[in-house]
C-alpha positions in Angstrom: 88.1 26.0 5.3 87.6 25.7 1.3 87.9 28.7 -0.1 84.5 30.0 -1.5 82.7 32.3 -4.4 80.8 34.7 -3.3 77.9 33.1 -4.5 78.5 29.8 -2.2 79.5 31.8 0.7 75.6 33.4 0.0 74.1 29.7 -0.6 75.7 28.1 2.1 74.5 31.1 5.0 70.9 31.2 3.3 71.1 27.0 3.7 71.8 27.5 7.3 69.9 30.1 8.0 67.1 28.5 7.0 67.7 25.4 8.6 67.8 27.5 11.9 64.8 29.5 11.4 63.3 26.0 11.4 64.7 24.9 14.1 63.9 27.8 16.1 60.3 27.6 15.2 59.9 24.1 16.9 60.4 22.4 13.1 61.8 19.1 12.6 64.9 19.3 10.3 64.8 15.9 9.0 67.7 13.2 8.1 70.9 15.2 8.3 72.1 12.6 5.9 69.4 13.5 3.2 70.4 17.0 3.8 74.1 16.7 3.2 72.7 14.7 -0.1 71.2 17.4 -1.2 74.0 20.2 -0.4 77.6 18.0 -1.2 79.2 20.6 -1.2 78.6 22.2 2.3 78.4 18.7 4.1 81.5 19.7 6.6 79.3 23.1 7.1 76.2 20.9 7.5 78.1 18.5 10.0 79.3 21.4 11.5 75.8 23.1 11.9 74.4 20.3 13.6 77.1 19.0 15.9 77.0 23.2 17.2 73.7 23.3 17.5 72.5 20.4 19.4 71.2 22.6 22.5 70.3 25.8 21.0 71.5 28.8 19.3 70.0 31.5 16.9 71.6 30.9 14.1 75.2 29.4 12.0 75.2 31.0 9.2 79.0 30.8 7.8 80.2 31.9 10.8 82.6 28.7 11.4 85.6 30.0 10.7 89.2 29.0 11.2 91.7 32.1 11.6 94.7 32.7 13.7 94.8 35.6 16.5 97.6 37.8 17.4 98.2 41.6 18.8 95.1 44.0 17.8 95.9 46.6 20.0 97.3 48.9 17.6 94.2 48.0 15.0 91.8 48.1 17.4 93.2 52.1 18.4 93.0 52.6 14.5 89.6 51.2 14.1 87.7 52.6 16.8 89.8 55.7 18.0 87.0 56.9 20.5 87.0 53.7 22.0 86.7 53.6 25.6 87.3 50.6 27.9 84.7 50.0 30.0 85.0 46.5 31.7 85.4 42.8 30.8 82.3 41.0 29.9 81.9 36.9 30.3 82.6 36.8 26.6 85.5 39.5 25.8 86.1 43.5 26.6 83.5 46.0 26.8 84.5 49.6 25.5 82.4 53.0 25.2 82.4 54.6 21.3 82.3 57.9 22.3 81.0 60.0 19.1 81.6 63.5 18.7 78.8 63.9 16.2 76.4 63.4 18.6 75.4 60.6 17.0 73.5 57.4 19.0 75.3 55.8 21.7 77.3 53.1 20.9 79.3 50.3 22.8 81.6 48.1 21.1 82.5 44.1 22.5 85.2 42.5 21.6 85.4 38.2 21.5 88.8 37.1 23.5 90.8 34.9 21.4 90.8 32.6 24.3 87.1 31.9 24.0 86.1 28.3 23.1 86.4 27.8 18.8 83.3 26.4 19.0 81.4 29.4 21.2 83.1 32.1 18.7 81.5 30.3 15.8 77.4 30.5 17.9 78.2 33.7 19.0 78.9 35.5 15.5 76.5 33.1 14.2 73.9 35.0 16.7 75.3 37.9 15.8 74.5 37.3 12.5 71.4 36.2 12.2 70.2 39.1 14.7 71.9 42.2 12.3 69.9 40.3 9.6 66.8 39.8 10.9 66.5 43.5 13.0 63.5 43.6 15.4 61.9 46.8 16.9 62.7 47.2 20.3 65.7 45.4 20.3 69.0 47.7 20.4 70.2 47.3 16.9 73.7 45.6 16.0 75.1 48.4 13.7 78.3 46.8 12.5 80.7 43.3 13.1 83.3 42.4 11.7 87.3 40.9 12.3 90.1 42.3 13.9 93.7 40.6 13.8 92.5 38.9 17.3 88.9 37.8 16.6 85.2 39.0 15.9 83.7 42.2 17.4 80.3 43.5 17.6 79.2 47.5 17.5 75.8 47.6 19.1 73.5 50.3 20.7 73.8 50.9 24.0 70.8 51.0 26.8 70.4 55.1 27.2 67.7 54.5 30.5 68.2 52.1 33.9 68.0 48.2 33.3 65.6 46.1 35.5 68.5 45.8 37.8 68.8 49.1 38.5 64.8 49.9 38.4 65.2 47.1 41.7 67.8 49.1 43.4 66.1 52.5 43.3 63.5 51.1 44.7 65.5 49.6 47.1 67.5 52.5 47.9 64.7 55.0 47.7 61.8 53.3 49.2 59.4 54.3 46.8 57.5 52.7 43.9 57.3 52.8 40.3 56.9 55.1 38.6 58.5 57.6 41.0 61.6 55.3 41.5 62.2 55.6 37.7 64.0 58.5 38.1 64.7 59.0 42.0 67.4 57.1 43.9 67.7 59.2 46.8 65.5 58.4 49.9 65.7 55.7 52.9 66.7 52.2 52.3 63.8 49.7 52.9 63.6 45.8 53.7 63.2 43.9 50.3 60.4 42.0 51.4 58.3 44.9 53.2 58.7 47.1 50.3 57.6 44.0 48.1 54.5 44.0 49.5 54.1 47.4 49.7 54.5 48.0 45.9 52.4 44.9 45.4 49.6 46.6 47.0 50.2 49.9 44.8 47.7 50.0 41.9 50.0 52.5 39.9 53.4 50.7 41.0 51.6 47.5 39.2 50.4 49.4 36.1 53.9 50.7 35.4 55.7 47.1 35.7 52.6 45.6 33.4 53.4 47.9 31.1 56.9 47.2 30.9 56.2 43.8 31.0 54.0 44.0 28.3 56.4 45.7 26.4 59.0 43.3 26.7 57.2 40.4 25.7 55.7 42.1 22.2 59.4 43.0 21.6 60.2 39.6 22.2 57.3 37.6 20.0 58.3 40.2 17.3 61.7 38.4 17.3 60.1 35.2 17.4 58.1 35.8 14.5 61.7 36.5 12.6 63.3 33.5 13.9 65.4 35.4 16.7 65.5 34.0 20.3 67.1 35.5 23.0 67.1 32.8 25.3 69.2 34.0 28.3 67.6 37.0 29.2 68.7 38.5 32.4 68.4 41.2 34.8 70.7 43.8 32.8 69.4 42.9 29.2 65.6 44.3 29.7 66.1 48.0 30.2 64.4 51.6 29.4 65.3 54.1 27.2 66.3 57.7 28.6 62.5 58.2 27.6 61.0 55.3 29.0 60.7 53.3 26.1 61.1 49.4 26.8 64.4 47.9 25.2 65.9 44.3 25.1 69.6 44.4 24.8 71.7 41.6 23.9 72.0 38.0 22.0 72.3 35.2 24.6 75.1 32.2 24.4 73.2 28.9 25.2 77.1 27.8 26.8 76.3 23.8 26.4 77.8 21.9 23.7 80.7 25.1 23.1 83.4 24.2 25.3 82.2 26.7 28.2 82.1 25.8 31.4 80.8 27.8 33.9 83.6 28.4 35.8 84.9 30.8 32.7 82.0 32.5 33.1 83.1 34.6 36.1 80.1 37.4 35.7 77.7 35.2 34.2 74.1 35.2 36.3 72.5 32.1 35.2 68.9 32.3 37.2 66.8 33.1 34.4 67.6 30.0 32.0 64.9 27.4 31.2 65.7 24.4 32.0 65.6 23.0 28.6 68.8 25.1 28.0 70.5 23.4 30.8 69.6 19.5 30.2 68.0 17.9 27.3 65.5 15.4 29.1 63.3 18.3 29.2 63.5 18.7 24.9 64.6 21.1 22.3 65.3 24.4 22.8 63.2 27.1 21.3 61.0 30.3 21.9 59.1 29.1 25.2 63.1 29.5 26.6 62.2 33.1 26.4 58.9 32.6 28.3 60.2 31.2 30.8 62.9 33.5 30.9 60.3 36.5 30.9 58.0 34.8 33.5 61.3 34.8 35.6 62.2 38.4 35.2 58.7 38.9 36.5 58.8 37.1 39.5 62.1 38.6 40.6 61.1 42.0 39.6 57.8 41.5 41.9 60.3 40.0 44.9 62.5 43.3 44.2 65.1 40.6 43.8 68.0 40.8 41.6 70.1 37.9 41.2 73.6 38.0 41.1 76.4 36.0 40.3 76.3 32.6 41.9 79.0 32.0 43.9 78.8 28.0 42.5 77.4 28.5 38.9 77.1 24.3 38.6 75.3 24.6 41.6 73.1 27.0 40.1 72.6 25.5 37.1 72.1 22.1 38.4 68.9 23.5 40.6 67.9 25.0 37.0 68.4 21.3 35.7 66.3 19.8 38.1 63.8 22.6 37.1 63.7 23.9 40.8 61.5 26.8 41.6 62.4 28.1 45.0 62.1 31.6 43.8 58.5 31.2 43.9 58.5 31.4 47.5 59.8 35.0 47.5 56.4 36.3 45.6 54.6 38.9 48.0 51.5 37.2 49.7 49.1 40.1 48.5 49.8 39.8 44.5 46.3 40.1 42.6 44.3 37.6 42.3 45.9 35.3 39.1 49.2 37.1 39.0 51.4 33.9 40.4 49.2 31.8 38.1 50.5 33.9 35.4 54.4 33.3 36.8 53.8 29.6 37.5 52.6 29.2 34.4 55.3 30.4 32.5 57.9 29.2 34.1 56.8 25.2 34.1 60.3 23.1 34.0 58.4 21.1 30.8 58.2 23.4 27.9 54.9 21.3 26.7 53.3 22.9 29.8 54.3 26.2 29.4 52.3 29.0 27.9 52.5 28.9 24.0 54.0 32.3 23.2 54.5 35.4 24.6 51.6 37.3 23.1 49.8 34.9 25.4 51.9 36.2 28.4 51.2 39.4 27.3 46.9 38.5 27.4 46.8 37.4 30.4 49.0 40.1 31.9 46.4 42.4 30.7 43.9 40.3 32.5 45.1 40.4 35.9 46.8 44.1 36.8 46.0 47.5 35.9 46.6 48.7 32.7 48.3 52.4 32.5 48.0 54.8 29.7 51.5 54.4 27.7 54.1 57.2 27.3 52.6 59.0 24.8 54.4 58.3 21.2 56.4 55.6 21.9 54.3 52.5 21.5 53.5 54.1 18.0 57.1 54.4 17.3 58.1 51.1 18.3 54.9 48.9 17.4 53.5 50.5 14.2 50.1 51.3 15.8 
């Protein structure tokens, strides 16, 4: 890579930051050749941006880089001293910063070197673009940087239960939001009798709407900064230790990076549009996250939780050929419009879908109970 001034470095990731924002909003970019005319001397960057970004991804910046990786243990020890290993993720090592300040908790992710060049380069990008372009409700990336290895990422960590786990208490305890918030004790149910139990339970509905709800403003307010999240799944919507609605999380769209699914070991797919999958159905931008959210929905009303596949091409070639079997697992006794609402947002064709997620969030409102929020935390979060 050329070495830079400061001043192009800052040129060159305002260029392609701005070219993504585009992008992201649905924009035409125009003649890539007109563009490189304009820009000579970032026309490898520019080649570069393009070739990368084919399906989808937040956002480039300067983040192709070229360096070598060796041993970090010891600098990783010396950097983060109150690291903690927690597990491997799909993407590199998951630790716990443990502060003894008492300061916000923290988790800190670390890219294996073995990870595909060209997935490195979208995921710092995202990371990136989402540390510039903050968004209430999303748990805030608070530092990134190099080791001698490769990239990390500090972020906040999820304080309350994730969607997943809201599922398995309810599961586990046979009882219905909001009790199963905070109990997990009781007597195992069936998944599909306790469904349609909670889908007959006014309050059980009200307290999923208003997560819902939740959700999807946090989500159109990344939208309206050009931030996408475009995988959600199961463990990335979550709760504070106060109930306040959190997204967690910067998806990989995994085509066009050198990922195949089989490195993916903990990856859970279900929740991609289609568009992310195969490009007969069009370009990839915010409606990914409506469908992804209309998904989450669905599953969260089937108190299903999907886990990994044990064939991910499987998996994703049912996404491909925008299958919706999970339909199928929606209790009979939703209210009236509810699977309207789903069906909806999740249509295969993006030109089908609903426009935006404030939409989502309208006609939520119209079609279950509406419950009083926690008081003070929509005014934290929201502004209002």
């Amino acid at each position: 890579m050329t070495d830079r001034s400061e001043d192009e470095e800052a040129a060159l990731a305002e260029l392609l930051g701005e070219l993504q924002d585009r992008r992201n909003r649905g924009e035409t970019l125009g003649d890539v050749d007109a563009i490189k005319a304009a820009h000579p001397a970032f026309k490898d960057d520019i080649d570069a941006f393009f070739g990368l970004g084919e399906v989808f991804s937040d956002a480039l910046g300067d983040a192709v880089l070229d360096r070598a990786f060796g041993d970090d243990e010891g600098r990783l020890a010396e950097r983060f001293p109150l690291a903690e290993r927690l597990s491997d993720t799909s993407f590199g090592s998951l630790h716990r910063l443990r502060a003894d300040d008492g300061s916000l908790p923290r988790e800190l992710i670390t890219i294996d070197p073995t990870f595909p060049r060209a997935a490195r380069a979208r995921l710092i990008g995202s990371v990136r673009h989402a540390a510039r372009y903050q968004t209430p409700g999303f748990l805030r990336i608070l530092d990134q940087g190099h080791l001698e290895s490769g990239p990390y990422l500090v972020r906040e960590s999820m304080t309350g239960p994730s969607l997943a786990e809201l599922v398995d208490r309810i599961l586990e305890s046979g009882r219905s939001l909001p009790e199963a918030e905070s109990v997990g004790e009781g007597r195992p149910v069936d998944r599909a009798e306790q469904a349609r139990r909670c889908a007959a339970s006014r309050r059980h509905l009200a307290r999923l709407g208003t997560h819902f709800r939740a959700w999807a403003s946090i989500l159109d307010g990344g939208h309206a900064r050009g931030l996408v999240h475009r995988e959600l799944n199961a463990e990335s919507l979550g709760l504070s230790e106060i109930g306040q609605p959190l997204i967690q999380g910067i998806g990989l769209a995994w085509q066009g990076t050198g990922i195949t699914p089989s490195m993916l070991p903990d990856w859970s797919p279900q929740w991609l549009a289609p568009e992310t999958v195969d490009h007969k159905w069009g370009p990839v931008t915010h409606l990914a996250d409506v469908y992804g959210l209309g998904r989450a929905l669905a599953d969260a009303l089937a108190l299903h939780r999907p886990l990994p596949p044990e064939d991910p091409e499987g998996a994703l070639m049912h996404i491909a050929i925008g299958d919706r079997a999970f339909l199928d697992r929606l209790p009979e006794n939703l209210p009236t419009g509810l699977r309207e609402l789903i069906e909806l947002a999740t249509f295969p064709d993006p030109s089908r879908r609903l426009s935006s997620l404030a939409d989502f969030a309208d006609r939520l409102d119209a079609v279950v109970p509406v419950e009083a929020a926690p008081r003070g935390w929509a005014q934290r979060l929201f502004g209002r």
